[in-house]
C-alpha positions in Angstrom: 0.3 -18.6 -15.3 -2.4 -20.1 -12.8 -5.9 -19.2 -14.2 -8.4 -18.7 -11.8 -12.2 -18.4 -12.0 -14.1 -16.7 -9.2 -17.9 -17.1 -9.2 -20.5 -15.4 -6.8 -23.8 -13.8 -7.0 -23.6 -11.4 -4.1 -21.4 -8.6 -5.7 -20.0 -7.1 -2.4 -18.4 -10.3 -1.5 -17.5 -10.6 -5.0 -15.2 -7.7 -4.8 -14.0 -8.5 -1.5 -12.7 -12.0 -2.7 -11.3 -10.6 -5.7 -9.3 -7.3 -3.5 -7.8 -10.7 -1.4 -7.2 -12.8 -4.0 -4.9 -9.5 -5.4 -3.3 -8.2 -2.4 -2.6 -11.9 -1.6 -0.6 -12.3 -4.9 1.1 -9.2 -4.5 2.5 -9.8 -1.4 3.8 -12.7 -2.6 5.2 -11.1 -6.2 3.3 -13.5 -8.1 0.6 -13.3 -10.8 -2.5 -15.4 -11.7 -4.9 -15.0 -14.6 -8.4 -14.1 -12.1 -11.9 -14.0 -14.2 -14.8 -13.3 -12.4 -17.9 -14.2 -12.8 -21.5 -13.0 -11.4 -23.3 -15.7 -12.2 -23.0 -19.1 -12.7 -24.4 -19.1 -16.3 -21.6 -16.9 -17.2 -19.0 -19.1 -15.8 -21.0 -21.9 -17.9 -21.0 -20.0 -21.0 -17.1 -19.0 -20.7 -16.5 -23.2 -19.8 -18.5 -24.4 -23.1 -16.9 -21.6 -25.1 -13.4 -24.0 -24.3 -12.1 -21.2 -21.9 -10.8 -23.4 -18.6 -9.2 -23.0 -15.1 -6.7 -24.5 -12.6 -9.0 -23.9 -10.1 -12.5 -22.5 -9.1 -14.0 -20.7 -6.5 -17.5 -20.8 -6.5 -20.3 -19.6 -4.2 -22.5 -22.7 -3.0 -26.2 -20.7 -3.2 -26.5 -19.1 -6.8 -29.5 -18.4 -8.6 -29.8 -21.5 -11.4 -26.7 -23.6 -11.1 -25.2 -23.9 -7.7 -21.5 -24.2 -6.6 -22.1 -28.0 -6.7 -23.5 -28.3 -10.0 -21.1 -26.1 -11.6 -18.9 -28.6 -10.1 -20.4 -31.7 -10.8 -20.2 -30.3 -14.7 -16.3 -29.4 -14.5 -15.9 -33.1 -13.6 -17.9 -34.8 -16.4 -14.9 -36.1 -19.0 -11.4 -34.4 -17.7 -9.7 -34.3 -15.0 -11.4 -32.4 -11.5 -9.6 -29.0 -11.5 -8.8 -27.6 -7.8 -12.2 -26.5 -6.6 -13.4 -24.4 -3.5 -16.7 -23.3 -2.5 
């Protein structure tokens, strides 16, 4: 199953990512494994806790670490997972 992690700070667009992301895979009969996060220091803490994704979708502006940063982390010693901000 495709894990994906879905980060944001603005919580209305949160849900409105994560109600696409869903109808999206229903339409097409297929099933991910979404986490989201609303923060990026959650995300951060679910990372160093081992816990990884295929791909990210991450909000650019965040309060502490940006999209970019989380980013720019992710890359350090493994392979880039798919990433979009």
């Amino acid at each position: 199953m495709y894990r994906v992690a879905l980060c944001d700070d603005n919580f209305e667009y949160l849900k409105l990512v994560e109600a696409q992301i869903q109808r999206y895979c229903r339409q097409k009969c297929t099933r991910i494994d979404l986490h989201v996060f609303q923060d990026s220091s959650r995300l951060e803490e679910s990372i160093e806790q081992g816990k990884f994704f295929d791909a990210y979708i991450l909000d650019i502006e965040m309060p502490g670490s940006d999209g970019f940063e989380v980013a720019r982390r992710l890359s350090i010693g493994r392979v880039c997972p798919e990433l979009v901000f």
